[in-house]
C-alpha positions in Angstrom: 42.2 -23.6 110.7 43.3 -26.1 113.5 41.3 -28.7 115.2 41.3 -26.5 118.7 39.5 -23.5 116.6 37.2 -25.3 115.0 36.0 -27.2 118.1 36.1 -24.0 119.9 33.6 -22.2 116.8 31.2 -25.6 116.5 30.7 -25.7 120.1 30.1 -21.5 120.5 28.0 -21.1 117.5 25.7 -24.3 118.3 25.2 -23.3 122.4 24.5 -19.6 120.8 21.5 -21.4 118.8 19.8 -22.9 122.1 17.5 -20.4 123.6 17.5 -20.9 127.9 13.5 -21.3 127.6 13.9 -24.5 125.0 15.7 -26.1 127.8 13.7 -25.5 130.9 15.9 -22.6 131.9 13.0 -19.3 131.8 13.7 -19.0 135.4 17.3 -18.4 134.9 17.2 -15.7 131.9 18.3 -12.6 133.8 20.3 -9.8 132.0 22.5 -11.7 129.1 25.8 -10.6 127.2 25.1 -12.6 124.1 22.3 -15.0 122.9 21.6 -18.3 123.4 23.2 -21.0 126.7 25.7 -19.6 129.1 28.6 -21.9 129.0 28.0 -22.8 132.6 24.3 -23.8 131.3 25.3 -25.6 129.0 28.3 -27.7 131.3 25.0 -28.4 133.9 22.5 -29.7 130.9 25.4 -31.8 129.7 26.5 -33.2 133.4 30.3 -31.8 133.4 31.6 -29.0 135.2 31.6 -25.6 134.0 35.6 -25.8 133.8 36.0 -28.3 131.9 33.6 -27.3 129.3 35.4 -23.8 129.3 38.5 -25.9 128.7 37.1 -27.6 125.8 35.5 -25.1 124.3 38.5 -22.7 124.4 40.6 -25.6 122.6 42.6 -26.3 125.7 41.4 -30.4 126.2 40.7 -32.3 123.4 40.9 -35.6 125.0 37.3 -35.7 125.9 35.9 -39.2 126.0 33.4 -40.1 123.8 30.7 -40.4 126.6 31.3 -36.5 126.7 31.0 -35.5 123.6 27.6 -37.7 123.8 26.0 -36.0 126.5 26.9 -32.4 125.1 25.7 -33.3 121.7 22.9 -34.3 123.5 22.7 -31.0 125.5 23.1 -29.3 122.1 20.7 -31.1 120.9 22.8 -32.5 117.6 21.4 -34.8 115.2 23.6 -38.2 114.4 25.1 -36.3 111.6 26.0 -33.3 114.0 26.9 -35.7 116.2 29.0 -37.4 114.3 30.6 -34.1 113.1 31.4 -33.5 116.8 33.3 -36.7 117.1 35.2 -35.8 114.2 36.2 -32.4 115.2 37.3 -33.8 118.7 39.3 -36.6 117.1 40.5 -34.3 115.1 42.7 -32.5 118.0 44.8 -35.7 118.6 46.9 -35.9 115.5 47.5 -32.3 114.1 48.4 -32.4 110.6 50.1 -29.7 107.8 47.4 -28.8 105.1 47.3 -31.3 102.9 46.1 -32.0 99.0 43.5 -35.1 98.5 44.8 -37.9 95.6 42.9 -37.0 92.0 39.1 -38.3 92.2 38.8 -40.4 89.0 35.5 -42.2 87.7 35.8 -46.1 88.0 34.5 -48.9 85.8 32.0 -49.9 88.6 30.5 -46.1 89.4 30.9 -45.8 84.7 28.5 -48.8 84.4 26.2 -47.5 87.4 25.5 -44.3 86.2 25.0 -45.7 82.3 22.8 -48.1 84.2 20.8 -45.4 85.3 19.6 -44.9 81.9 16.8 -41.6 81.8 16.8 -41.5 85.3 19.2 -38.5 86.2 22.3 -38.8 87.8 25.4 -37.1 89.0 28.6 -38.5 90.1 30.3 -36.4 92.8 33.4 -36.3 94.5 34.1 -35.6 98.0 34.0 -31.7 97.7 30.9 -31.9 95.3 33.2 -31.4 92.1 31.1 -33.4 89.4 32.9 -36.4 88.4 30.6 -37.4 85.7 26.7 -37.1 84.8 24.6 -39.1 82.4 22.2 -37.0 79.6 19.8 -36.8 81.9 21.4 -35.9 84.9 23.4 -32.9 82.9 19.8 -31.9 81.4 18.5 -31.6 84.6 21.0 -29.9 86.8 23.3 -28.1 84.3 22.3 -28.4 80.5 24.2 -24.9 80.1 27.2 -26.1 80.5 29.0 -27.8 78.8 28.5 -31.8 78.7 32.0 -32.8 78.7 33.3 -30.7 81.9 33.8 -33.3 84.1 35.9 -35.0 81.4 38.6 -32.3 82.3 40.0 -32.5 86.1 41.1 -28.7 86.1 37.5 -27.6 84.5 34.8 -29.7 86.5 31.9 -27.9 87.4 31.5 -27.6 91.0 27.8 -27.8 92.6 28.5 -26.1 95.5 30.0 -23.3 93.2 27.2 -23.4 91.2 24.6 -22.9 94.0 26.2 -20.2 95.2 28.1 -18.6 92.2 25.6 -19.3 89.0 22.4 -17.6 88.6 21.1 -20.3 86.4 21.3 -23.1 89.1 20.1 -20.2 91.7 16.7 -19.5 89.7 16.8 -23.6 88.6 15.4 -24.1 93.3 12.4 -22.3 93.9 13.3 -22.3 96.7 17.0 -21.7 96.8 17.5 -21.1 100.7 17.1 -25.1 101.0 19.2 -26.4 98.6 21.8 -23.8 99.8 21.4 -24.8 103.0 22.2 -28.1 102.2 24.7 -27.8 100.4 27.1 -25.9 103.2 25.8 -28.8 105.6 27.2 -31.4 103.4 30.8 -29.3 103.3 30.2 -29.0 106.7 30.3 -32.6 107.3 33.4 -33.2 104.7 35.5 -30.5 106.8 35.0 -32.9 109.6 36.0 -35.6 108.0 39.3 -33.9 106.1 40.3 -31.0 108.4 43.3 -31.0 106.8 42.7 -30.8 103.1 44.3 -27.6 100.9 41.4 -28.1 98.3 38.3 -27.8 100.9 40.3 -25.0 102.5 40.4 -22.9 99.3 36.8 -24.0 98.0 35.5 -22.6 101.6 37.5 -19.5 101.2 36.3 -18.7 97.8 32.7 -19.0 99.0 33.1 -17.5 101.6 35.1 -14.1 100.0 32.3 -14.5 97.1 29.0 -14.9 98.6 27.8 -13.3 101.6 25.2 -15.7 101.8 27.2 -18.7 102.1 29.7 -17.0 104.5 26.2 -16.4 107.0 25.3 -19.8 106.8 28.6 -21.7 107.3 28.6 -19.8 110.3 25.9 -21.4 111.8 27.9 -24.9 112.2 24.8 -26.9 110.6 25.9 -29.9 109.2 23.8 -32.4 106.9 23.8 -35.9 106.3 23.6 -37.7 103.6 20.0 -38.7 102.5 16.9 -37.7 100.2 15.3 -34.4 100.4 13.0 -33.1 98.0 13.6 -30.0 95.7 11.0 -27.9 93.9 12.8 -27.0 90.8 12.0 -24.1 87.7 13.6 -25.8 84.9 14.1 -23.1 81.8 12.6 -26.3 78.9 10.0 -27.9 81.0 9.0 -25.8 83.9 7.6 -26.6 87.5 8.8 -29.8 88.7 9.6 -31.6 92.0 12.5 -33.9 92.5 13.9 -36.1 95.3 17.6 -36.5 95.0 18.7 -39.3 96.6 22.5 -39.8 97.8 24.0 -42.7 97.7 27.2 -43.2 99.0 30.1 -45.7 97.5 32.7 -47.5 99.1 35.7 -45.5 96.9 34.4 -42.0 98.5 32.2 -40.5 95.4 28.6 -40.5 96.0 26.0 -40.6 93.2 22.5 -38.8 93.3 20.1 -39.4 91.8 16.7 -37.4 91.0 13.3 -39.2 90.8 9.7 -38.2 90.4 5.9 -38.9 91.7 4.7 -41.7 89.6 1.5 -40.6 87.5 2.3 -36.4 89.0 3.1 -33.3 86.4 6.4 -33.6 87.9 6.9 -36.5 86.4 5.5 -35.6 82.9 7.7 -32.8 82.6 10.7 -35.5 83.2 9.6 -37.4 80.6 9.6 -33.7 78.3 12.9 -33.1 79.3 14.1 -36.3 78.3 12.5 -36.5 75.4 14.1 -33.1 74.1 17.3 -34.9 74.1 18.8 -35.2 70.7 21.4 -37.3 69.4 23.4 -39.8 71.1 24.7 -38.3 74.2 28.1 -39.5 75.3 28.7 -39.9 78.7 31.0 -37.8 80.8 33.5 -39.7 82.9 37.1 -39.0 84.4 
């Protein structure tokens, strides 16, 4: 998809989001063709005229400045990650590009000796389209003990979260409350198609999510995107039961981010972490590119 579309579907899905009331607009609601901000609405909240925004929005000017993409992100009412997104998208226009493959992600000494670091506390390594780089004991325990420990040692077989949250009913029934966690996870692919419009692997992970869950297609079309931060999870783990965990991203310089799951000190949360460590057996070996 290039730049001009996907500008052109952001911009469309996110005014179709913004009800004419939530803006100060009752007076104007009349008899409407299709929910949410007139285009014309949206050009006068925003402070540009209602051609240019048609221009824009239709993929016909992508040289707006960045003080315009501010005020409609503010007439959108984007978050900084949204925001940001926007930016991207715009930028984006400038210097088309042929679809593209991303160089190999491989584990590094530094992220190896972070994650051993980490020691019970669970942790995941991913790469930039959430393929699973590597996980401790812990972190495979938590998120994925029925897989197999060394997938991430083999590029071609890694497990794929995003995949698994939408494809594998263990990690569906693993979120109590799946709908979050999904939602999540297309705003984080959200925020990496901004930031590699033109890479062949997102491309065909999107497709394949999209062609294989109905659920996943709905929400990507809603244009959300997510930024990277702590949220927490209630979870419904098969050895230990009820839990909540906070995953935590934290983002390296190399492009792999590593999250990281704590619990409540002194809560049952936290007891059944301790459980589900302590059924480990044997020496684990970590998991690494």
């Amino acid at each position: 998809m290039d730049s001009k579309r996907r500008l052109g579907e952001f911009l469309q899905a996110r005014r179709s989001q913004i009800r004419p009331e939530d803006v100060g607009l009752a007076g104007h609601l009349g008899r409407r063709r299709v929910p949410g901000l007139r285009r014309e609405e949206l050009a006068q909240l925003a402070g540009v005229s209602s051609s240019y925004y048609a221009r824009l929005e239709q993929g016909f000017s992508l040289n707006a400045s960045p003080q315009v993409l501010d005020a409609i992100g503010r007439a959108l009412r984007l978050d900084e990650a949204e925001l940001r997104h926007l930016h991207e998208l715009a930028g984006g226009g400038r210097a088309r590009t042929a679809p593209r493959r991303s160089p190999p992600e491989r584990m590094t000494v530094a992220l190896a000796r972070m994650l051993e670091a980490m020691g019970e506390t669970p942790a995941v390594v991913l790469g930039r389209f959430s393929d699973v780089l590597a996980w401790n004991p812990a972190g495979h325990a938590l998120f994925a003990g029925h897989l197999d420990v060394t997938g991430p040692e083999r590029p071609r077989e890694r497990p794929n979260m995003a995949r698994l949250v939408f494809l594998d009913p263990h990690t569906r029934e693993l979120y109590a409350d799946w709908p979050v966690k999904a939602k999540a996870v297309v705003g984080s692919l959200r925020r990496a198609a901004g930031q590699h419009p033109s890479d062949a692997a997102l491309s065909a992970l999107i497709g394949e999510l999209t062609v294989s869950s109905a659920e996943f297609a709905e929400m990507w079309a809603t244009y959300r995107v997510k930024g990277r931060g702590s949220l927490a999870y209630a979870m419904r783990h098969p050895l230990v039961g009820a839990l909540t965990v906070t995953q935590h991203a934290l983002q390296t310089e190399d492009g792999p981010s590593v999250v990281i799951a704590t619990t409540e000190p002194g809560s049952p949360s936290r007891a059944a972490m301790a459980l589900l460590i302590h059924s480990l057996t044997g020496t684990a070996t970590l998991a690494r590119a």
